[in-house]
N, C-alpha and C positions, 0 to 999 in steps of 0.2 A: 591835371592832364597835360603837361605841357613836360616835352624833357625825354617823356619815351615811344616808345612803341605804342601804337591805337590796339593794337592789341591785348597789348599787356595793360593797358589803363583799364580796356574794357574786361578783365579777368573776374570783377564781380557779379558783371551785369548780361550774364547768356543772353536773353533776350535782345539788348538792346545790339551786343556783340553779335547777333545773330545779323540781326536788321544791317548793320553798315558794313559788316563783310557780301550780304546777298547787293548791298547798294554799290557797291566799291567794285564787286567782282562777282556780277550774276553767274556765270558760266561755270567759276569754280563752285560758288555756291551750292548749283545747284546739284552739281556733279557729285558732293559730297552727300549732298542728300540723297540721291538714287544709287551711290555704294552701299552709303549703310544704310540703306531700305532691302537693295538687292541679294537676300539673303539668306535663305533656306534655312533658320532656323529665328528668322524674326517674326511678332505677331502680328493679326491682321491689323491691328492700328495703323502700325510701323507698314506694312505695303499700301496702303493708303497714301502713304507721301510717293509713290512711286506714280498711281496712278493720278494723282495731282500734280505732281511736275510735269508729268510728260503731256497730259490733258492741257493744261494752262500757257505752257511755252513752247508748242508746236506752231502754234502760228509765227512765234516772235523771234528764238533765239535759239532751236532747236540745234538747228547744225552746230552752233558756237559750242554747244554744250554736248552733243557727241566728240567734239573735236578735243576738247578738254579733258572729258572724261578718257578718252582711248589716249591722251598723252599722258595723262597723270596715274592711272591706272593698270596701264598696258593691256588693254584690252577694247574692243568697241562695247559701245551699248546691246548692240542687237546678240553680240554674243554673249554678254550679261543675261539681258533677256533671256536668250534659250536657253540659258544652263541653268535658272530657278524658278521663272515660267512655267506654267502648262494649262492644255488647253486653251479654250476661247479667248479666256484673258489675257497669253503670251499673243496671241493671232491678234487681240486688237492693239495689242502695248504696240506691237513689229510693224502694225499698219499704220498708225501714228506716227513712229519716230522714222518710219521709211518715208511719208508725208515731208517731210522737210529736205529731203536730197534734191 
């Protein structure tokens, strides 16, 4: 493991490559994980990590990770939200992540 990229070393091990990208860079982390949750044709498993980021990192690092997400994505969170939200669950995702402003 010495020579190249932490990435590229870690290319067999998803998990553990999981773990030292979310350690190294929480914000983008987690930002990739609420794209590919945020997504009108994933299953409910898969929106489950939406309402677990956003539940878990509201107190800690919320804004870091709206800030992230809208540069890397071009786009904010809340407008994410509204366009595959709906219902109570878009209303309490938007109350949440407006918690951290």
């Amino acid at each position: 493991m010495t020579g190249k990229y932490l990435d590229e070393d870690l290319d067999g091990y998803l998990i553990l490559k999981q773990v030292v990208q979310c350690l190294c860079s929480p914000q983008t982390y987690f930002s990739k994980i609420l794209i590919e949750s945020l997504r009108l044709d994933v299953d409910e498993s898969v929106k489950d990590s939406v309402t677990r980021v956003i539940v878990t990192r509201a107190d800690d690092d919320m804004k870091q990770i709206k800030e992230e997400f809208h540069s890397k994505y071009g786009t904010t969170l809340p407008a994410k939200i509204e366009e595959v939200a709906n219902g109570s669950y878009k209303n309490f995702l938007l109350t949440i992540v407006a918690k951290s402003e």
